[in-house]
C-alpha positions as CSV (number, residue, x, y, z in Angstrom):
1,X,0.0,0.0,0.0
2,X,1.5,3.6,-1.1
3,X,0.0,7.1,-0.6
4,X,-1.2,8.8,2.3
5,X,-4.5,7.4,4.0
6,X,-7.6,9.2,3.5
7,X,-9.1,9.1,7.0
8,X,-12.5,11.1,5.8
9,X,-12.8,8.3,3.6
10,X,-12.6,5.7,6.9
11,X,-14.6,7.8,8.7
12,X,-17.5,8.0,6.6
13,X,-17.0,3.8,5.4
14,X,-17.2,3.0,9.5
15,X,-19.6,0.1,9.5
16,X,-21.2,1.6,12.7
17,X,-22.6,4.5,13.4
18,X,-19.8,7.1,14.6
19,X,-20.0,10.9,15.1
20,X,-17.6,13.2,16.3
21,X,-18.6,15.9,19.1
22,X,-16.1,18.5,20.2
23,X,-15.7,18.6,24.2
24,X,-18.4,21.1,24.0
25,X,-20.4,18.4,22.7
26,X,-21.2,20.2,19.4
27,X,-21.4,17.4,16.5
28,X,-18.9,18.4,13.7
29,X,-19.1,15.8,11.7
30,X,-21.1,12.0,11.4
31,X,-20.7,9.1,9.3
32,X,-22.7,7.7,6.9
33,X,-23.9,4.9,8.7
34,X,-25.1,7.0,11.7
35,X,-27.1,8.9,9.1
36,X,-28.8,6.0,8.5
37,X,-29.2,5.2,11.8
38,X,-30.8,8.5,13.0
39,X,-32.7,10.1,10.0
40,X,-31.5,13.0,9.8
41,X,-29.8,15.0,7.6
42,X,-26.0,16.2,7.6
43,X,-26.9,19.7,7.7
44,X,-29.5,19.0,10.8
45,X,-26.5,17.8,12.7
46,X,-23.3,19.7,11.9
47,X,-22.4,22.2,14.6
48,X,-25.2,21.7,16.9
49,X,-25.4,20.4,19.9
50,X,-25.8,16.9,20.7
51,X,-28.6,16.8,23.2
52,X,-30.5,19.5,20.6
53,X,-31.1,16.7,17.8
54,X,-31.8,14.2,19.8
55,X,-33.2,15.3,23.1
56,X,-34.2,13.2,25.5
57,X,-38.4,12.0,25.2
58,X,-40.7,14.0,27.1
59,X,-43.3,11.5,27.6
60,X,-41.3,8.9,29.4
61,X,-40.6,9.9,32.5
62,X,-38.2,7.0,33.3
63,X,-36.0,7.9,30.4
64,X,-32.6,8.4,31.2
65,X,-31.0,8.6,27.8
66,X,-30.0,11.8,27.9
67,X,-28.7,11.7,31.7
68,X,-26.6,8.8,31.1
69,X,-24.9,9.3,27.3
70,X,-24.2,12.7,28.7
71,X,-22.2,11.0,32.1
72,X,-20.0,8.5,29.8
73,X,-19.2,11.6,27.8
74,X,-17.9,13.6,30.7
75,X,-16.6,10.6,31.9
76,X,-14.6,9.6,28.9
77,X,-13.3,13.3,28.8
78,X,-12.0,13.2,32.7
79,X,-10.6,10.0,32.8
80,X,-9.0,10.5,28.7
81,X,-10.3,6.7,28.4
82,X,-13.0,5.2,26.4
83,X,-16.2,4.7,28.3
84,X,-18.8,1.9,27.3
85,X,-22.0,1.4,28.0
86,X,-24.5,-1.1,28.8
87,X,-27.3,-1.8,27.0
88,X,-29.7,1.6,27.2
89,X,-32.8,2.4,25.8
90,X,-32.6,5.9,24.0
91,X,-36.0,6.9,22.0
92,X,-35.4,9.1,19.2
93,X,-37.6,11.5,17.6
94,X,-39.3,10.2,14.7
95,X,-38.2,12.3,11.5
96,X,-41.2,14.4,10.3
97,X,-43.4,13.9,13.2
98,X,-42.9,16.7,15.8
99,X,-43.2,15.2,19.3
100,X,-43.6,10.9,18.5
101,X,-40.6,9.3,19.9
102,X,-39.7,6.0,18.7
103,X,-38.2,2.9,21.5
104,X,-34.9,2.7,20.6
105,X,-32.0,0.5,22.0
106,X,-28.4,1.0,21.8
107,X,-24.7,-0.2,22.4
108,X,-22.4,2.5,23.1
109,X,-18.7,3.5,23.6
110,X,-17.1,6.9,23.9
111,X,-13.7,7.7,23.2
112,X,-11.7,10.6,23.8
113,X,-9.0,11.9,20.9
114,X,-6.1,13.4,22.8
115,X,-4.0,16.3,21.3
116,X,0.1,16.2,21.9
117,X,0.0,17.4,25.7
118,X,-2.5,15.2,26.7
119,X,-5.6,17.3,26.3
120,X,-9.0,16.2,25.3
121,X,-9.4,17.6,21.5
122,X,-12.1,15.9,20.0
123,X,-14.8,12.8,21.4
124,X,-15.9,10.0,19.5
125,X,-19.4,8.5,19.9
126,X,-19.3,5.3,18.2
127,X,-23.4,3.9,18.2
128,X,-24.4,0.3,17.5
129,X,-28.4,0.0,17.2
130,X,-29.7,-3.2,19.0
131,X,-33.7,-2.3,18.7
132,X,-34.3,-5.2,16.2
133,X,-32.5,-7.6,17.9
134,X,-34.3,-7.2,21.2
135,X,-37.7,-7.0,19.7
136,X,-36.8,-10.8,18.1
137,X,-35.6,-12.5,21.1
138,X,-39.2,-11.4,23.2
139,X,-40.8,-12.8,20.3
140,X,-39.1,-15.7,19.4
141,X,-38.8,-16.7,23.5
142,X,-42.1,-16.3,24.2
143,X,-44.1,-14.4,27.4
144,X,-41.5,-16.5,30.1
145,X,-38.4,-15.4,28.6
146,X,-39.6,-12.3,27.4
147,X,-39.8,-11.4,30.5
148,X,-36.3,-12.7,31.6
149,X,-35.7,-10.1,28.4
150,X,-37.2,-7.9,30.2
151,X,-35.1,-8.2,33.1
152,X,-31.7,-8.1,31.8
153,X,-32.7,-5.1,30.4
154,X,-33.8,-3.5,33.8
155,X,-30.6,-5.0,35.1
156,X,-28.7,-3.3,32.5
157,X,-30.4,0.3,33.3
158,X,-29.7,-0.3,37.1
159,X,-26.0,-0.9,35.9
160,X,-26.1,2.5,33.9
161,X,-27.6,4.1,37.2
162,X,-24.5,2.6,39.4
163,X,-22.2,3.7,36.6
164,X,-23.9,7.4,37.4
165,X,-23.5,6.8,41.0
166,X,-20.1,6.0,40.7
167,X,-18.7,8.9,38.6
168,X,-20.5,11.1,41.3
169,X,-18.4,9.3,43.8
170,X,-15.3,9.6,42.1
171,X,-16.6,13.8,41.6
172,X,-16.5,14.0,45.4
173,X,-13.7,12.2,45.8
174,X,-11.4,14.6,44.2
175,X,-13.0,17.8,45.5
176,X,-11.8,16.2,49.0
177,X,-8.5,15.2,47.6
178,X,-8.3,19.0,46.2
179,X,-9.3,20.6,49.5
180,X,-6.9,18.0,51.2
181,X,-4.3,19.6,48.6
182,X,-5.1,23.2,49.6
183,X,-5.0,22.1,53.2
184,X,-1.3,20.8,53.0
185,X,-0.4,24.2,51.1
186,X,0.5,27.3,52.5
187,X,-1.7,30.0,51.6
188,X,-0.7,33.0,49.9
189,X,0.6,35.9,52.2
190,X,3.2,38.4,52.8
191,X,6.6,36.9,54.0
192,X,8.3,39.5,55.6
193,X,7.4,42.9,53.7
194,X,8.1,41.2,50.6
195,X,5.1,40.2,48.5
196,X,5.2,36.9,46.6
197,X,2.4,35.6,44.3
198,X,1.5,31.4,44.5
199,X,-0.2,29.3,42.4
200,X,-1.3,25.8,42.6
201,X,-2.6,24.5,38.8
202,X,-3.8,20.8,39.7
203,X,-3.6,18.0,36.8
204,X,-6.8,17.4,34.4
205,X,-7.9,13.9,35.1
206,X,-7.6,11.4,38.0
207,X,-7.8,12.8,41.6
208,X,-6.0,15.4,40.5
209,X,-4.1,15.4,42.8
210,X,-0.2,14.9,43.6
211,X,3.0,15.8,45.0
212,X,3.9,19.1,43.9
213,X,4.2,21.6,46.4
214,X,5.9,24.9,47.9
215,X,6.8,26.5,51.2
216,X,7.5,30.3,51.8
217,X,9.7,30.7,55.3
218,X,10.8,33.7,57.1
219,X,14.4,33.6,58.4
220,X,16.2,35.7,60.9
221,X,17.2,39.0,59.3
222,X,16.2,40.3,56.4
223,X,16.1,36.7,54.8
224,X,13.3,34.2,53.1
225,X,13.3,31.0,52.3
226,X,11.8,29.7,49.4
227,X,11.3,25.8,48.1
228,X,9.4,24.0,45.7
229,X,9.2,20.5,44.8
230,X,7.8,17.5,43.4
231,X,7.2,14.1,44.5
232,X,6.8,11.2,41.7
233,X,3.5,9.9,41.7
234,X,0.0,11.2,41.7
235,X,-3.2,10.1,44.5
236,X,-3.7,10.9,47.9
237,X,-0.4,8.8,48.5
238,X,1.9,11.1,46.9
239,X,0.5,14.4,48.6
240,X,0.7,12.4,51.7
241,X,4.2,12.2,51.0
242,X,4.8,15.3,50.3
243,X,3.1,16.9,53.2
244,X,6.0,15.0,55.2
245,X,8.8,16.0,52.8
246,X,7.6,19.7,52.7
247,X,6.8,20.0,56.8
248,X,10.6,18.7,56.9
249,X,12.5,20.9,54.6
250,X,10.5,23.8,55.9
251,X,12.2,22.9,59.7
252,X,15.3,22.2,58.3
253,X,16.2,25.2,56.2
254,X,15.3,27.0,59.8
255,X,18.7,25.5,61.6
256,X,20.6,24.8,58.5
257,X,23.3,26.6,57.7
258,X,22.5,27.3,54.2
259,X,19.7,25.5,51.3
260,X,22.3,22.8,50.4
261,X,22.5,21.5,54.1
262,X,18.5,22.0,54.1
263,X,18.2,19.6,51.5
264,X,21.2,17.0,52.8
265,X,19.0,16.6,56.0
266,X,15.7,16.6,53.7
267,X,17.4,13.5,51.9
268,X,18.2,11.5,54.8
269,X,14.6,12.0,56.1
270,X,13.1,10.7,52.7
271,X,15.2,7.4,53.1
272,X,12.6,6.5,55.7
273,X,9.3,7.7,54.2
274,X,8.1,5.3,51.5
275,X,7.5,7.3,48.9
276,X,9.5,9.5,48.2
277,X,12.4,8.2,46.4
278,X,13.4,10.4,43.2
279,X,11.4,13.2,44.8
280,X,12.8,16.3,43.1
281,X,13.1,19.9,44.9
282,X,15.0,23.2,45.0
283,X,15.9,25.5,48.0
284,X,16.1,29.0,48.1
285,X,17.2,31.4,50.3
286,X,16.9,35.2,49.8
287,X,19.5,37.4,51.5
288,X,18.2,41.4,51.3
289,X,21.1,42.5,53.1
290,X,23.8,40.8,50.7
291,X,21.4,41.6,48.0
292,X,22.5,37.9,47.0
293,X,20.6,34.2,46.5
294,X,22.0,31.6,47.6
295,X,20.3,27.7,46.2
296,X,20.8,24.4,45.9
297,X,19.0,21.7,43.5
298,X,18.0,18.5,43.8
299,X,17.5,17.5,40.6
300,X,14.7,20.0,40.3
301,X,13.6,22.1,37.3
302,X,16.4,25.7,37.7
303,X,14.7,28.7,39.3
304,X,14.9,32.1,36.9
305,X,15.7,35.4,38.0
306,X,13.9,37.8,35.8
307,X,16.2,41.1,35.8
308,X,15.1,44.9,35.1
309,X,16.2,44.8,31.5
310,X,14.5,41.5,30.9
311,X,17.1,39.3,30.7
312,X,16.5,35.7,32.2
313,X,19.0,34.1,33.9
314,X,18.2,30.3,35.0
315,X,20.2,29.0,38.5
316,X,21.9,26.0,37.3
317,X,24.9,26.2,38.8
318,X,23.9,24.2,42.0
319,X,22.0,20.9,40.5
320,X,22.4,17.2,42.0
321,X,20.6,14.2,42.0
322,X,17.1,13.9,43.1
323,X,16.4,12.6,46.7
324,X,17.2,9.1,47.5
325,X,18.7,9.2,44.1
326,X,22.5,8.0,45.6
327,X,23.0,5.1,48.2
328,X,25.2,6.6,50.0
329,X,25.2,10.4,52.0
330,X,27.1,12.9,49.9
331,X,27.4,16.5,50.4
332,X,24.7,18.9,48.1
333,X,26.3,21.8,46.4
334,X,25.3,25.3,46.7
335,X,25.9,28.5,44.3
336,X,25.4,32.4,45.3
337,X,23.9,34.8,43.0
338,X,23.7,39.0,43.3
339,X,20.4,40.1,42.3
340,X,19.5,44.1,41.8
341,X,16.3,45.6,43.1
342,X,13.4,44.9,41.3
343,X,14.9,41.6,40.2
344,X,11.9,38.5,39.9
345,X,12.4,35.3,41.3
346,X,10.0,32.6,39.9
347,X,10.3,29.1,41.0
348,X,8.2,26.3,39.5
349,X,7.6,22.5,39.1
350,X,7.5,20.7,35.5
351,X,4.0,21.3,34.7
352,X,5.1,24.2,33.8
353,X,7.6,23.9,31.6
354,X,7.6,20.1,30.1
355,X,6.0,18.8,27.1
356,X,5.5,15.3,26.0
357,X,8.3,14.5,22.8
358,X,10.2,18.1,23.9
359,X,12.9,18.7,25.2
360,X,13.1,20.2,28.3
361,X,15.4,23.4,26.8
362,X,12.4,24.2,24.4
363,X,10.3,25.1,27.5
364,X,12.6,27.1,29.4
365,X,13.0,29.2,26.6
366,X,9.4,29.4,26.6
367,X,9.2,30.6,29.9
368,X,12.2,33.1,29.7
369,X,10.4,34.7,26.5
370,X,7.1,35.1,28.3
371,X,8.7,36.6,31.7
372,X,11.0,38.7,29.5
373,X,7.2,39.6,27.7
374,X,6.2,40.6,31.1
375,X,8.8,42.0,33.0
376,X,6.7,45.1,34.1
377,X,3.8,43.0,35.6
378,X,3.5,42.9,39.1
379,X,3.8,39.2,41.0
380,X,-0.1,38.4,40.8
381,X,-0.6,39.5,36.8
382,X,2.7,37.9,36.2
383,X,1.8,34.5,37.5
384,X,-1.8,34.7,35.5
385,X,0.6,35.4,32.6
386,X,2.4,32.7,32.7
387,X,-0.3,30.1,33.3
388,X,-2.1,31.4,30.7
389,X,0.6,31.5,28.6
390,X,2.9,28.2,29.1
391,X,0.0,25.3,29.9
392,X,-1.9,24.0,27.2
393,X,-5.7,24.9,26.5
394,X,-6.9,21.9,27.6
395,X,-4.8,21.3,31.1
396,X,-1.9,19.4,31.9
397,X,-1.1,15.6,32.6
398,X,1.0,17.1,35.4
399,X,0.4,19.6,38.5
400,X,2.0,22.8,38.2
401,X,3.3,24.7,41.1
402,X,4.6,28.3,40.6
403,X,6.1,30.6,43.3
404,X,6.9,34.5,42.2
405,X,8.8,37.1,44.6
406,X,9.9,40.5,43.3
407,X,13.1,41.0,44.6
């Protein structure tokens, strides 16, 4: 076989009905064979939404066709997995007759298409229609296993209805793994007189929730402490984890002599918390009297320092291993910077900056042209800016943490 494939041609030769909805659930297109299947015309479909040509049928007040194609569709796009369903009864308007709804019964899966980061582009509704062949089994089994028929069916809708039940669950589940998220985080405040802007973007899909995290500390003089990082792993087990790591390297850069030590004494902690091997962070610490920063790495994404002029300078000069990484104890180094007044720190995780099948140079140049872009915002603009600007439309596979201090 030579020459390009012609997918509109695949599309439209599908042996089932298929249509394509974007995650607005607006139809754009719909294959031959679901034209035959619903009676309608192309132009009747194209760019409307789904639940407007085929609305659910008023005079049935047990139907739940509408209800439950619309929960595997949501579902499908949260969990960017296909979603089957059971066997459901959907009645569908009959074409030319205003208001007469025809029994209809239906197989069902929906599939999400994914764009390059991970994001929910486009849904397909693929449709089998099993009216015929549940009308001929009640009449070819007679009244007894008719109503055995019967009963499968009901079975099937009481499936649907746990299936419902369950994605509910699963709702509620992550708005108490979010809150347990914002729990474990500090909130945004001043440190000090200096004003720092914090966000917290949380993953699209699955809890949606993990280990990234930050910590703001005030230090004797006129110092700050500043840390982000990120545990591997998503759940409630990972921001267990990394409520530990980040309660610990919060204490420790209080008595430690300087961020490298802070994260020596962070990586013999992690040793005993299961967990939180490879767990990546970077330590800060802000020195007004020195006018200097002083960091250490751990194998962590580098911090930027956004100067007056707009250039962007990333701290690399201070990066080892991530936690756990080594087997045995060895020292962390540490690097100084000078830093000018009005000088922005920005300190991030790798939802920020890293995209599938890119290398990880491509986004820090991203993110040095948009704070160079936005050089003159204050903290709170500026960290809009950049989410806005560096994740993709649709969300992120990965939690992004951002911290932003104006020097």
């Amino acid at each position: 076989m030579s020459g390009p494939i012609d997918y509109e041609a695949v599309f439209q030769a599908l042996p089932g009905g298929a249509v394509l909805l974007t995650p607005e659930l607006v139809i754009l297109d719909v294959n031959e064979a679901h034209l035959r299947l619903s009676g309608r015309p192309r132009d009747h479909q194209i760019g409307r939404y789904l639940f407007d040509v085929f609305p659910d049928n008023p005079a049935d007040p047990d139907s739940a066709g509408v209800r439950g194609l619309e929960t595997s569709l949501r579902h499908a796009m949260a969990t960017r997995a296909p979603d089957a369903m059971p066997l459901h009864r959907y009645d569908v308007e009959v074409p030319g007759r205003p208001g007469v709804y025809e029994e209809r019964y239906w197989s069902t899966v929906n599939a999400p298409v994914l764009g390059p980061e991970g994001e929910v582009k486009l849904l397909v509704h693929r449709v089998e229609e099993v009216t015929e062949l549940v009308r001929a089994r009640g009449a070819e089994l007679g009244v007894e296993r008719e109503r055995m028929a019967a009963q499968l069916y009901g079975r099937a809708r009481e499936l649907q209805e746990v299936n419902v039940r369950l994605r509910r669950s699963h709702d509620r589940e992550r708005e108490v793994g979010l809150a347990l998220q914002a729990a474990m985080l500090p909130a945004p405040r001043l440190v000090g007189h200096h004003r720092a802007a914090v966000r917290y973007q949380p993953a699209v899909g699955t809890l949606n929730v993990c280990g990234d995290w930050y910590e703001l500390t005030d230090l004797p003089g006129d110092r700050m402490a500043v840390a982000v990082g990120d545990v591997v792993g998503n759940g409630l087990e990972a921001a267990c984890v990394m409520g530990q790591l980040r309660s610990a390297l919060g204490a420790a850069v209080l008595v430690a002599p300087g961020p490298a030590r802070a994260l020596e004494v962070l990586g013999l902690y992690a040793r005993s918390v299961d967990g939180a091997e490879s767990t990546t962070a970077v330590q800060v610490v802000i020195d007004w009297t020195t006018h200097t920063v002083h960091y250490s790495s751990a194998g962590h994404p580098p911090p930027a320092l956004l100067h007056p002029d707009g250039t962007v300078q990333f701290l690399d000069q201070a990066t080892d291993p991530p936690l756990g990484a080594r087997p045995e104890h060895v020292a962390r180094p540490e690097a100084r910077t000078p830093f000018t007044d009005g000088t922005v720190l920005v300190l991030y995780t790798d939802g920020l900056i890293e995209r599938r099948r890119e290398d990880i140079d491509v986004g820090l140049a991203r993110l040095a042209d948009s704070l160079a872009r936005h050089r003159d915002s204050d903290v709170e603009p500026l960290a809009d800016a950049l989410l806005a600007e560096l994740l993709p439309p649709g969300g992120t596979t990965d939690d992004t943490a951002l911290v932003i201090i104006r020097l």
